[in-house]
C-alpha positions, 0 to 999 in steps of 0.5 A: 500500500502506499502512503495517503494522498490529498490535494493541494492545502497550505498547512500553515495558513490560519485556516488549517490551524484546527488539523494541528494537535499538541504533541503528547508530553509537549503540551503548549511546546509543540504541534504536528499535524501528519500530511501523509501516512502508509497503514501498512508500513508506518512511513509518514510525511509530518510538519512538527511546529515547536512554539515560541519559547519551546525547550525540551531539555527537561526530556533530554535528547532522543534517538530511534531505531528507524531513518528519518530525514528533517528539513527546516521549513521556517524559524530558528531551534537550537539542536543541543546533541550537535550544538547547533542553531539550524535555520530555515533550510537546514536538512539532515538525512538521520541515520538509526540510532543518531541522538537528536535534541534536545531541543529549544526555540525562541521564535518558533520553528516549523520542521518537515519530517519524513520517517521510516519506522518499518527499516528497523537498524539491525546493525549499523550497515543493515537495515531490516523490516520491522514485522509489527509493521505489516 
């Protein structure tokens, strides 16, 4: 199966603001709203929307078994794991198992992602299927 379609809307005017929800944990710091998902294999395209004054340091940095790629849409946030400020047109192609975060913004920042949770790493060289997504 392939991932959803839809036709052309803007996320980011003020009329979509209702399909954003909170993200869990990160309540009043963080948004997302999911542009496009696989039933079958869990891969999804999102916006993640980190608030002004938003800092996650309390939940440290993260990492995840699974690729993922990030890529700045608008805004400023600071990457503590890389000691980074990225800005709009920062890109990374996350590796599995690459520690991000944690993170802090003090204008806002709209991030594109796109994961890939079914290519779980076997190793650093391997990447397998994850069966509990099929």
């Amino acid at each position: 199966m392939a991932k959803s379609t839809i036709t052309y809307w803007n996320p980011l005017a003020s009329d979509s603001q209702e399909r954003w929800t909170p993200i869990q944990g990160l309540e009043g710091m963080a948004e997302e709203v999911t542009l496009s998902i696989d039933p079958v294999t869990g891969e999804y395209s999102r916006l993640t929307r980190f608030l002004p004054g938003a800092d996650t340091s309390a939940f440290g940095g993260k990492s995840h078994a699974y690729p993922e790629e990030v890529f700045i849409v608008s805004g400023r946030l600071y990457d503590a794991a890389f000691d980074l400020w990225l800005e709009a047109g920062h890109y990374a192609s996350r590796p599995p198992g690459e520690v991000h975060g944690p993170f802090k913004t003090e204008t806002g920042c709209v991030v594109f992602e796109v994961s890939f949770p079914n290519r779980i790493a076997s190793d650093k060289n391997t990447l397998k299927l994850d069966p509990s997504c099929f």
